[in-house]
C-alpha positions as a Markdown table, in Angstrom:
| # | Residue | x | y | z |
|---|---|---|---|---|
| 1 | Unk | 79.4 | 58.5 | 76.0 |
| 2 | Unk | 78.2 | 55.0 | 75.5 |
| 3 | Unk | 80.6 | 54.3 | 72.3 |
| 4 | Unk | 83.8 | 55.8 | 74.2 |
| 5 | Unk | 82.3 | 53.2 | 77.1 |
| 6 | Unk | 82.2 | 50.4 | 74.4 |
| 7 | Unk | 85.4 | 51.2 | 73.0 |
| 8 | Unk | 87.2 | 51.2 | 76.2 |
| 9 | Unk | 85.6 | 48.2 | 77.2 |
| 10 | Unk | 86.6 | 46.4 | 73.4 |
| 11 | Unk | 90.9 | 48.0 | 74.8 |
| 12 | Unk | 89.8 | 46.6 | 78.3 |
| 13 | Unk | 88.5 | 42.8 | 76.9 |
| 14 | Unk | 91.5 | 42.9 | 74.3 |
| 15 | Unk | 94.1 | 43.7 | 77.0 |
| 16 | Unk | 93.0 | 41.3 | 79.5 |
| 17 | Unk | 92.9 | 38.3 | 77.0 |
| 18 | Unk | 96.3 | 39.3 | 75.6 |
| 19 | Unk | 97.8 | 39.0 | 79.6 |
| 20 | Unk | 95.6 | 35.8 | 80.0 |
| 21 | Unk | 97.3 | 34.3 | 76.9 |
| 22 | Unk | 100.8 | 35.5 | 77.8 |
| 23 | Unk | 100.5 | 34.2 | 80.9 |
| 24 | Unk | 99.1 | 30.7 | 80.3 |
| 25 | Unk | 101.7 | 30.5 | 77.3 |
| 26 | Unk | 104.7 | 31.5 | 79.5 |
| 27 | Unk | 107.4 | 29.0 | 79.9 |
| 28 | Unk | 110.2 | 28.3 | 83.2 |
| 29 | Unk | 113.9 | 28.6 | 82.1 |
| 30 | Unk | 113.5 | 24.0 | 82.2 |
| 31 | Unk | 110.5 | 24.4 | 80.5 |
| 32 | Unk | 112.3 | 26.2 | 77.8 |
| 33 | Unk | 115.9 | 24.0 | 78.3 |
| 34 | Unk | 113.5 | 20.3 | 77.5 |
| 35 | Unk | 111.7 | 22.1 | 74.1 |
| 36 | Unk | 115.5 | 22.9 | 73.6 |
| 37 | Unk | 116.8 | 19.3 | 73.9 |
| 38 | Unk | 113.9 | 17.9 | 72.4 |
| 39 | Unk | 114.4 | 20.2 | 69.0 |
| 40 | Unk | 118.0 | 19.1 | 69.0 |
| 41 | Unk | 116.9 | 15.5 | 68.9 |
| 42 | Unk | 114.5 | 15.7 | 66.4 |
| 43 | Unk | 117.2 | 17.8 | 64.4 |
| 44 | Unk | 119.6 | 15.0 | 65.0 |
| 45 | Unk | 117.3 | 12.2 | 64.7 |
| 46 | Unk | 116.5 | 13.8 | 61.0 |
| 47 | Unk | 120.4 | 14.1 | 60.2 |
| 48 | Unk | 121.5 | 10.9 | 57.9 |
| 49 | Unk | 125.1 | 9.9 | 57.5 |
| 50 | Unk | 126.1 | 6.9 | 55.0 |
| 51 | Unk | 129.3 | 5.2 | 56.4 |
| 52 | Unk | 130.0 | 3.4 | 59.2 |
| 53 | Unk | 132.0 | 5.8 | 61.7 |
| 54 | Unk | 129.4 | 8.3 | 61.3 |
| 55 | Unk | 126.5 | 6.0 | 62.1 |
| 56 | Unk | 128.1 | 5.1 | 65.3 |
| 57 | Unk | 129.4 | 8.2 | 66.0 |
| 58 | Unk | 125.0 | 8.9 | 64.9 |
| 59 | Unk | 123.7 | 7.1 | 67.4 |
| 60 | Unk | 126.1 | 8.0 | 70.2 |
| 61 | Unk | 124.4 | 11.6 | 69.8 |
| 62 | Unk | 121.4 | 10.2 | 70.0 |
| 63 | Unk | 122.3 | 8.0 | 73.1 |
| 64 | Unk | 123.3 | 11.3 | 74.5 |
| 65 | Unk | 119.8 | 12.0 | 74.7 |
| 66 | Unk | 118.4 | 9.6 | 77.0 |
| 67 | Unk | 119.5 | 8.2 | 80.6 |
| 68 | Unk | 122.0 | 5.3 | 81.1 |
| 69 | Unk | 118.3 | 3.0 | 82.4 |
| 70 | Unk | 115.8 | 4.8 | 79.8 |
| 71 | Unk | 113.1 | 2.7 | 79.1 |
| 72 | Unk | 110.7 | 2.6 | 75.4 |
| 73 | Unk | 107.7 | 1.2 | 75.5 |
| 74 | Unk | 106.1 | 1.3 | 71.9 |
| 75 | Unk | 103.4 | -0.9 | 73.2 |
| 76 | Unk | 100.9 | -2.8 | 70.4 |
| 77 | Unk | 102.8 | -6.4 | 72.9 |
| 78 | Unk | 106.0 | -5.1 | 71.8 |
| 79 | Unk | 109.0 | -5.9 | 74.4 |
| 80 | Unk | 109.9 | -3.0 | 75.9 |
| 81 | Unk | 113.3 | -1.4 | 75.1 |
| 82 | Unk | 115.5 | -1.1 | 77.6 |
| 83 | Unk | 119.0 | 1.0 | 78.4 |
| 84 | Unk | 121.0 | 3.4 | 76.4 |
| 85 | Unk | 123.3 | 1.2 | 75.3 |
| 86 | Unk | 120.5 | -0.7 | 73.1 |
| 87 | Unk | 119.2 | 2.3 | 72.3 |
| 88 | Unk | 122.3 | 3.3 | 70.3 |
| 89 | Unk | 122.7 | -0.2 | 68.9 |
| 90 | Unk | 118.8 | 0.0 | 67.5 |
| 91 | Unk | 119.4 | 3.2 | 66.5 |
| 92 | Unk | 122.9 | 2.0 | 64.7 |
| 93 | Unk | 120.9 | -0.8 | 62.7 |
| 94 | Unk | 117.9 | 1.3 | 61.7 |
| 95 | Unk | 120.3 | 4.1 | 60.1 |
| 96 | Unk | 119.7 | 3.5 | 56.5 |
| 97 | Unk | 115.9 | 2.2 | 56.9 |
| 98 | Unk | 115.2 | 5.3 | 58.7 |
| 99 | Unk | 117.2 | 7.9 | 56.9 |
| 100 | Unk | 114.2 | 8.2 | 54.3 |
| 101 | Unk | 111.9 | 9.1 | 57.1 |
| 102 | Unk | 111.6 | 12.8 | 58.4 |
| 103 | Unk | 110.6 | 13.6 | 62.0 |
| 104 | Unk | 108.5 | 16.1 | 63.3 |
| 105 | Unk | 107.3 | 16.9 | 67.0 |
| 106 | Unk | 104.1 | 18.5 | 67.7 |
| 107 | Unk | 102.1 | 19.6 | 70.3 |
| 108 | Unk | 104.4 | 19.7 | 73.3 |
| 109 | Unk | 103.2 | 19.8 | 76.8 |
| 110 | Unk | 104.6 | 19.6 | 79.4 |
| 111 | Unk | 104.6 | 19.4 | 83.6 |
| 112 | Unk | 107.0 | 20.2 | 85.9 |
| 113 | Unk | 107.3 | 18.0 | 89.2 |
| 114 | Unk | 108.5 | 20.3 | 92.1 |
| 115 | Unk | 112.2 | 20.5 | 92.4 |
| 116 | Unk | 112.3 | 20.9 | 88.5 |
| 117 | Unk | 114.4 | 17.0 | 88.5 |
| 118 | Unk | 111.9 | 15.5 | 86.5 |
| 119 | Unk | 109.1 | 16.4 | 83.5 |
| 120 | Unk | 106.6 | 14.9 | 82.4 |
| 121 | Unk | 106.1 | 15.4 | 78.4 |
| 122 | Unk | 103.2 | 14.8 | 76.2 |
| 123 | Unk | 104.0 | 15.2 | 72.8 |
| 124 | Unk | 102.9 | 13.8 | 69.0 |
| 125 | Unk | 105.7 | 12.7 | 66.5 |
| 126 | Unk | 105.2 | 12.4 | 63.1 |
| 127 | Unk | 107.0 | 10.3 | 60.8 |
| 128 | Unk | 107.0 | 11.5 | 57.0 |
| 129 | Unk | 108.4 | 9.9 | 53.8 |
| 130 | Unk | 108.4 | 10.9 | 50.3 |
| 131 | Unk | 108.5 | 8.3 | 48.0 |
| 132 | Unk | 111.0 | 8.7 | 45.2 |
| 133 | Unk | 109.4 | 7.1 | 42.5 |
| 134 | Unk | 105.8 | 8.9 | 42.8 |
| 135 | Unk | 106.7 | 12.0 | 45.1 |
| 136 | Unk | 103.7 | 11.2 | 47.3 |
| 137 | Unk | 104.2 | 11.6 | 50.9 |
| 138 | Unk | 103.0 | 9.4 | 53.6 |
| 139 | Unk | 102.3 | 10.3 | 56.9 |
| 140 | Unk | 102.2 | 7.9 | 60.3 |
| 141 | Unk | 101.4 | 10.4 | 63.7 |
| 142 | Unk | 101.5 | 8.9 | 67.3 |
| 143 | Unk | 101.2 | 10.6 | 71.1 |
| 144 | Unk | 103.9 | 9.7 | 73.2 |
| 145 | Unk | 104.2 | 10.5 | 76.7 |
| 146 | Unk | 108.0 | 11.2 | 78.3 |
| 147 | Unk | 109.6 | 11.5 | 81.6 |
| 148 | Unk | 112.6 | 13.7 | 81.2 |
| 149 | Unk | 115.3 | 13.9 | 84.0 |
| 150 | Unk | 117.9 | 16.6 | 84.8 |
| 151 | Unk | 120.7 | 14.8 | 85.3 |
| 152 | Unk | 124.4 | 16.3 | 85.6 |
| 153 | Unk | 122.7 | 19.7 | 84.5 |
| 154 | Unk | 121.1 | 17.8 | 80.9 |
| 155 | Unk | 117.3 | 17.4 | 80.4 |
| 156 | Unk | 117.5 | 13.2 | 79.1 |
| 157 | Unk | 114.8 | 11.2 | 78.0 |
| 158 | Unk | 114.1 | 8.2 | 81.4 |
| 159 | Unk | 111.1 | 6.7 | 79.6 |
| 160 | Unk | 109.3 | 6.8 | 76.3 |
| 161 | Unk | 105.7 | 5.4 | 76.5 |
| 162 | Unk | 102.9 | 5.7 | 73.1 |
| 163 | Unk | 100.2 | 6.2 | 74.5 |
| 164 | Unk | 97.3 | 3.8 | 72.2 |
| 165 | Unk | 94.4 | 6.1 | 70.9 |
| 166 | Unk | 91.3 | 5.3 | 69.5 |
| 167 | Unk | 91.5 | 4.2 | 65.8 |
C-alpha cells in the first residue's frame, strides 16, 4: 500500500506542476497579437534590401511598427529619438551599416494594463555579426523596456527605453 500511495502522490505532484506551469505560461489573445508584431519586426528588421526604393519602401515597414509620437530613448546621454517620421529616416540611413547585423529578441514579458490599450514589454535584443574575413561572430545584448499601444486595432511600439544594467 505505501508504494501505490507514493506513486499516486509522484501522478498527483506531476499533475499539479504541469497545470501550475500551463497556467502561469498562458497567454491573452493581445498577449499573443504583441509577441506576433514583435516577431514580424525583428523578421523585418533582419530583411536587407540594396537599392534605394526598397530601403524607403524598408523603413516605411518598419515605421509601421511604431506610433506617429513614439519615442527611443537609448540612454548612455544620448538625445532621445523622437516621432515616426525620424524613425524611418534613421532607419533609411543605417540600411547598409546595419544590414550585416542580425537581430534576435529574447526573453519577452510582458503586462497588460486593464482595458488591454496599452503593454508594457520587457524584453533583451541581441545584435549579432559575423565577420567575413574571420567568420567569428560578435555578440552586443541589451534590456529594453516598451510601451505598446493598440491603436486602430495594431499593437505599435509608443516608447523604446534601454534600461542601463550593471557592467
Amino acid at each position: 500500500m505505501t508504494r501505490r500511495f507514493a506513486v499516486s502522490a509522484a501522478i498527483l505532484v506531476v499533475l499539479v506542476a504541469a497545470g501550475v506551469f500551463a497556467w502561469r505560461t498562458r497567454e491573452t489573445p493581445n498577449e499573443r497579437e504583441i509577441r506576433s508584431r514583435l516577431d514580424a519586426l525583428r523578421n523585418e528588421v533582419n530583411t536587407s534590401t540594396k537599392d534605394g526604393i526598397g530601403v524607403a519602401l524598408h523603413a516605411a515597414q518598419i515605421g509601421g511598427y511604431f506610433t506617429e509620437d513614439a519615442i527611443v530613448e537609448l540612454g548612455e546621454g544620448a538625445a532621445p529619438i523622437t516621432g515616426r517620421e525620424t524613425i524611418m529616416g534613421m532607419v533609411a540611413r543605417l540600411q547598409p551599416r546595419t544590414a550585416a547585423f542580425r537581430m534576435d529578441l529574447d526573453d519577452i514579458t510582458m503586462e497588460m494594463t486593464p482595458g488591454a490599450t496599452t503593454a508594457d514589454v520587457l524584453l533583451t535584443a541581441s545584435f549579432a555579426r559575423r565577420s567575413i574575413s574571420t567568420g567569428e561572430e560578435s555578440l552586443d545584448a541589451r534590456e529594453y523596456a516598451l510601451v505598446m499601444t493598440r491603436t486602430d486595432g495594431t499593437w505599435r511600439i509608443a516608447r523604446i527605453t534601454a534600461i542601463d544594467t550593471l557592467r
